[in-house]
ZAMARGU-4260 file (C-alpha; in steps of 0.2 Angstrom, whole numbers, plus 5000, padded with zeros to 4 digits):
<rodrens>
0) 5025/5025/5103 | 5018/5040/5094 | 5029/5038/5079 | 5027/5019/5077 | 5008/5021/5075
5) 5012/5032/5058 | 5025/5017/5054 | 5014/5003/5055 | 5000/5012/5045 | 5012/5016/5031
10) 5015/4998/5031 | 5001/4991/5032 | 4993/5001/5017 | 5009/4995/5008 | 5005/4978/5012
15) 4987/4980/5005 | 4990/4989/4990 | 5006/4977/4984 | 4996/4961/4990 | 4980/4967/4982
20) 4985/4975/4967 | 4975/4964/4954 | 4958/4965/4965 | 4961/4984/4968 | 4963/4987/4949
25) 4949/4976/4944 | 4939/4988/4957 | 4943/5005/4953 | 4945/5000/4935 | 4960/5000/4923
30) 4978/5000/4927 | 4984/5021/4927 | 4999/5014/4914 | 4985/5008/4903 | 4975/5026/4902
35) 4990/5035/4899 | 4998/5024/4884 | 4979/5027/4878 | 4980/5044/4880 | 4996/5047/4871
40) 4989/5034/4856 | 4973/5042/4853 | 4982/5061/4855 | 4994/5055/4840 | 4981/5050/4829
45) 4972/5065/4833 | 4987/5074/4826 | 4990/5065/4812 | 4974/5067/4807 | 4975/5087/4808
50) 4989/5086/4799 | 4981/5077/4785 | 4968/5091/4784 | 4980/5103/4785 | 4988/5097/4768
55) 4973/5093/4760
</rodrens>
C-alpha cells in the first residue's frame, strides 16, 4: 500500500505536466529550450563583439 501511494503520485504529476504543458508554460513563462537558445545567441554576439574590439 505504502509504495503505490508514491506510484500514483509520480503519475499523477506526469499526467498534469504532459496534459498541461502549454498552460504551465504560459504560466511560469517561457519555454526553458527558449532561454537557453537565447542565452547561447546573445553570449556569441557578445563575443564577437569583444573580438571586434579586440582588433580594432
Amino acid at each position: 500500500m505504502f509504495k503505490i501511494i508514491p506510484m500514483m503520485l509520480i503519475a499523477i504529476g506526469v499526467y498534469i505536466g504532459v496534459q498541461y504543458d502549454d498552460e504551465i508554460i504560459d504560466l511560469f513563462g517561457q519555454n526553458t529550450i527558449d532561454q537557453i537558445e537565447e542565452a547561447v545567441e546573445d553570449s556569441k554576439d557578445n563575443i564577437l563583439d569583444k573580438l571586434k574590439d579586440i582588433n580594432e
